[in-house]
Wavefront OBJ file of the C-alpha trace (Angstrom):
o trace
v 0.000 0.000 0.000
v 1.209 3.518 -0.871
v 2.071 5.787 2.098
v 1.490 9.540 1.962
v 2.448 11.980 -0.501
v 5.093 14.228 0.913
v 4.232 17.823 1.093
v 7.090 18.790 -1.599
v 6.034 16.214 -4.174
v 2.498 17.725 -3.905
v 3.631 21.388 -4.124
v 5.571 20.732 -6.937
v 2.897 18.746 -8.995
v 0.595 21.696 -8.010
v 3.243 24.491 -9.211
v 3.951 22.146 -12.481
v 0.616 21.911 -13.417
v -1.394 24.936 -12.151
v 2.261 27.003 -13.307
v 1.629 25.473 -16.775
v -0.464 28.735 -19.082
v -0.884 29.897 -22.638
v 2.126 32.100 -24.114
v 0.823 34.225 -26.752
v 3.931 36.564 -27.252
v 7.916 34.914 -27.324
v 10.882 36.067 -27.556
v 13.188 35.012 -30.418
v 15.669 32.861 -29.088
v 15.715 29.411 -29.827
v 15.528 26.597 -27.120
v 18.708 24.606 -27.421
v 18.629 21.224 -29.174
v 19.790 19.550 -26.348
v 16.771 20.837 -24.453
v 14.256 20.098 -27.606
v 15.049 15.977 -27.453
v 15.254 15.739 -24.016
v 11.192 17.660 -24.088
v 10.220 15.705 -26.799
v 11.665 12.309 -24.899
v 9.943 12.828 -21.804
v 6.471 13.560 -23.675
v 6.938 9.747 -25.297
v 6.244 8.875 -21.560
v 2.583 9.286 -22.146
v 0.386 7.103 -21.759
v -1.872 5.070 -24.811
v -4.208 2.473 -25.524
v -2.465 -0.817 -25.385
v 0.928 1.359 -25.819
v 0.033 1.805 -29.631
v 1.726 5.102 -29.327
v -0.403 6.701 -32.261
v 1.335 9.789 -32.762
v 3.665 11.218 -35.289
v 5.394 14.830 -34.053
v 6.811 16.996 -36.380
v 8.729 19.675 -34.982
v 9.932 22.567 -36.620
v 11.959 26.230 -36.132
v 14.287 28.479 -38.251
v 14.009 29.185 -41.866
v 11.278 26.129 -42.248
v 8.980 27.930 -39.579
v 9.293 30.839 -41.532
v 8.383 29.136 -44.614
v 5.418 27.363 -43.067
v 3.767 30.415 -41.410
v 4.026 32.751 -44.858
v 2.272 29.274 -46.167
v -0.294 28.725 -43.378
v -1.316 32.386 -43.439
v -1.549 32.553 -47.764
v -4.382 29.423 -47.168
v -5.982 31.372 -44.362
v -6.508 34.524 -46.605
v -7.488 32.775 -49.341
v -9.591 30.691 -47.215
v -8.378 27.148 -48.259
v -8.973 25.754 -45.021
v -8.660 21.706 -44.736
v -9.332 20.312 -41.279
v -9.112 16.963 -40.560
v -11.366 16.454 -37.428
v -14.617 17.859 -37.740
v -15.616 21.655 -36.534
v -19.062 23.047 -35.544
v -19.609 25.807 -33.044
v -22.782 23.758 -32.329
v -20.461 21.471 -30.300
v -20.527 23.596 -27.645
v -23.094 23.568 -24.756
v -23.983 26.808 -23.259
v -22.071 26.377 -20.366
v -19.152 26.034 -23.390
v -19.972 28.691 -24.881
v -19.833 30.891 -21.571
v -16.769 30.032 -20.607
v -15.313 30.686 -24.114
v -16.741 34.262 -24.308
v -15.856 35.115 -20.999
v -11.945 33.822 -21.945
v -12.353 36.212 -25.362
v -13.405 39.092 -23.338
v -10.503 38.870 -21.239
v -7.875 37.614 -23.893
v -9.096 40.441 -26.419
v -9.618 42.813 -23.681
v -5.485 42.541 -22.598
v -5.205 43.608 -26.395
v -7.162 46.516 -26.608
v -9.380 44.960 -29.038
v -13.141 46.003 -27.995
v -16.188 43.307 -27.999
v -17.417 44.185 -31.430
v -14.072 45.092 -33.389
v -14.748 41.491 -35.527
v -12.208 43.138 -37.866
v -9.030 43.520 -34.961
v -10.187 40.092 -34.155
v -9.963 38.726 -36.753
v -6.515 40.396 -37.908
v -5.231 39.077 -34.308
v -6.548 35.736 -35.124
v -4.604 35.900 -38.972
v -1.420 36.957 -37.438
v -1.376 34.532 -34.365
v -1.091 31.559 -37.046
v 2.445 33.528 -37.880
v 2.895 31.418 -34.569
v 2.154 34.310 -31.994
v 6.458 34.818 -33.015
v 7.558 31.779 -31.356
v 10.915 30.454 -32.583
v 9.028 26.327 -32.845
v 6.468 25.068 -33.535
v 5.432 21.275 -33.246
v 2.297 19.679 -35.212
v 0.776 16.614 -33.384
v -0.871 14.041 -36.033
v -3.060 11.251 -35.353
v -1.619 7.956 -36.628
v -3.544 4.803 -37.528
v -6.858 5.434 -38.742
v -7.584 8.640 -37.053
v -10.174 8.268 -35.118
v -11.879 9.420 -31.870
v -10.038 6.804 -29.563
v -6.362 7.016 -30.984
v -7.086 11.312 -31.083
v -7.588 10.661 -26.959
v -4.181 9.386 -26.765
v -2.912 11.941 -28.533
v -4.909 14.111 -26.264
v -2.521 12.844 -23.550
v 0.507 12.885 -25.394
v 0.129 16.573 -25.895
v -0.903 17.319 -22.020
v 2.465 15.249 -21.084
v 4.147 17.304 -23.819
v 3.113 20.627 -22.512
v 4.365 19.727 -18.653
v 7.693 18.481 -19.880
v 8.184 22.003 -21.194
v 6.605 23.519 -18.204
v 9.337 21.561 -16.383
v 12.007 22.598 -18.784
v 11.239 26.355 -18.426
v 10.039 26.357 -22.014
v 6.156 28.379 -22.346
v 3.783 26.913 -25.357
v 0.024 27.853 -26.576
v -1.729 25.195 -28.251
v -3.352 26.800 -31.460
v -6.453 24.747 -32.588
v -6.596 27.122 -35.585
v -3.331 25.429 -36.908
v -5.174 22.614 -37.653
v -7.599 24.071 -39.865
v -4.798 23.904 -42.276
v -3.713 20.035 -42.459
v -2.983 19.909 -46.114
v -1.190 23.094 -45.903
v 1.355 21.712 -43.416
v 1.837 18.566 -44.683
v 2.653 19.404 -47.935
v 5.179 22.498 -46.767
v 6.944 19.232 -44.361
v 6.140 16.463 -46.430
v 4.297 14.546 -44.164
v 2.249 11.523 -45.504
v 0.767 10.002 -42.757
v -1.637 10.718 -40.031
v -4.378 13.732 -39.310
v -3.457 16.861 -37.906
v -4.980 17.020 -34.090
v -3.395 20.357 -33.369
v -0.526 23.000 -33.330
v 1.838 23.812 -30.460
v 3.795 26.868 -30.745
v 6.863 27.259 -28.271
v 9.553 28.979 -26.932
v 10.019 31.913 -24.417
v 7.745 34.252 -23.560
v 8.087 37.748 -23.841
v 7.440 39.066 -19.963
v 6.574 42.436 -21.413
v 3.447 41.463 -23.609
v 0.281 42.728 -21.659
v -1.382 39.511 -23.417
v 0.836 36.882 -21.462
v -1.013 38.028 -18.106
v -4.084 36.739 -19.251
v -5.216 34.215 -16.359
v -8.182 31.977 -17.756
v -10.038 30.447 -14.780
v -11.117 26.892 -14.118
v -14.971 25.489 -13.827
v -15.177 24.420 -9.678
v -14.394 20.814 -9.000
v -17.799 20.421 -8.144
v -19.301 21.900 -11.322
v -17.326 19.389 -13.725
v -16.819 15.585 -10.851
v -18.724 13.315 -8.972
v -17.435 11.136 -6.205
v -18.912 7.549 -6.323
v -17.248 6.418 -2.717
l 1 2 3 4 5 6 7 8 9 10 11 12 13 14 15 16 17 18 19 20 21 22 23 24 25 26 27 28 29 30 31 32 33 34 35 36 37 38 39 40 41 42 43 44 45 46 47 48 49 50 51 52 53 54 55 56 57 58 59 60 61 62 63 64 65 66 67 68 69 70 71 72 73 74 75 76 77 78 79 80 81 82 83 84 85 86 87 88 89 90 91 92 93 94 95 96 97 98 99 100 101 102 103 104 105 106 107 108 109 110 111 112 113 114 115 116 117 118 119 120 121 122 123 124 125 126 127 128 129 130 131 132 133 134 135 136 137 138 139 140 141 142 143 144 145 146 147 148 149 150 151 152 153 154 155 156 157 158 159 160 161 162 163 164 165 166 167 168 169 170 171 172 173 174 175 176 177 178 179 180 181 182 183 184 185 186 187 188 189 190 191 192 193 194 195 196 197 198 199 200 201 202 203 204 205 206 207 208 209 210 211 212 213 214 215 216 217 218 219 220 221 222 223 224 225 226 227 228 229
């Protein structure tokens, strides 16, 4: 039988995961190589299904990034979007849907960008897919045939990713949008297999950018669990 979880193993899980936020503003350095594989090695610790392991990464940065967002952002504008897991607003609930708006008032809000400027939205929106100026970016696809069960792994693949670079100093922002533009990327990396679950952007945030102290806030514990003991 496990014994008790000592009081510095708990603070640190809590400061890992609660410390663990959306960059939206970096600073150009680059994160060492070194640093890069040893991130991208502890994320492979995540669990899966059987330990298929149904993910593909594909991480990029310099030159290639640059190619890739001048890319990404042409098939935005001209509106070639190709997702390859199915969008609807109508997925939301209401409960969804206020939590979302009440995030967008507060993310726009730290930009200046009023609640009915649709046109500074979506210029924000057009210009974050330039990766919000991080130095990497690294596209998570779903392996195998694609579907709902092998995307949950992923799912956890990508949460394990983001607190190995939370533990490695290194800031991200998942962009959904990025994956509104599957064909895009993989014909700019060549990638033949798999279906693009989402973007990560990464790096080092800029501590100066008013938009990297948004705080988004979390439903109560009692409002999303039930206890069946």
């Amino acid at each position: 039988m496990s014994g008790p979880v000592s009081t510095e193993l708990s603070d640190y899980a809590e400061k890992l995961i609660r410390g663990r936020h959306a960059t939206r503003a970096f600073r150009p350095e680059a994160v060492p190589e070194h640093t890069l594989r040893a991130i991208f090695s502890l994320a492979g610790a995540a669990p899966s299904n059987a330990n298929a392991q149904p993910w593909r990464i594909e991480v990029v940065g310099g030159a290639r990034l640059e190619r890739l967002a001048h890319a990404v952002q042409t098939a935005h504008a001209e509106q070639r979007t190709s997702a390859d897991f199915p969008y609807s607003e109508g997925m939301y609930a209401p409960v969804h849907q206020e939590r979302r708006a009440a995030f967008g008032a507060d993310l726009y809000g730290a930009l200046g960008i009023g609640p009915d400027d649709h046109a500074a939205r979506a210029a924000y929106d057009a210009q974050s897919l330039h990766f919000y100026g991080a130095p990497h970016a690294a596209f998570l696809f779903v392996t195998g045939d694609g579907g709902a069960r092998l995307a949950a792994d992923v799912g956890a693949y990508m949460q394990t990713l983001l607190l190995a670079m939370t533990a490695y100093g290194v800031d991200s922002c998942p962009q959904g949008l990025l994956s509104f533009y599957g064909d895009t990327i993989r014909t700019e990396l060549g990638v033949t297999e798999g279906k693009l679950l989402v973007g990560v952007s990464f790096g080092y945030a800029d501590p100066t950018a008013p938009v990297n102290q948004v705080t988004t806030k979390r439903a109560a514990l009692e409002a999303t669990t039930a206890f069946h003991i």
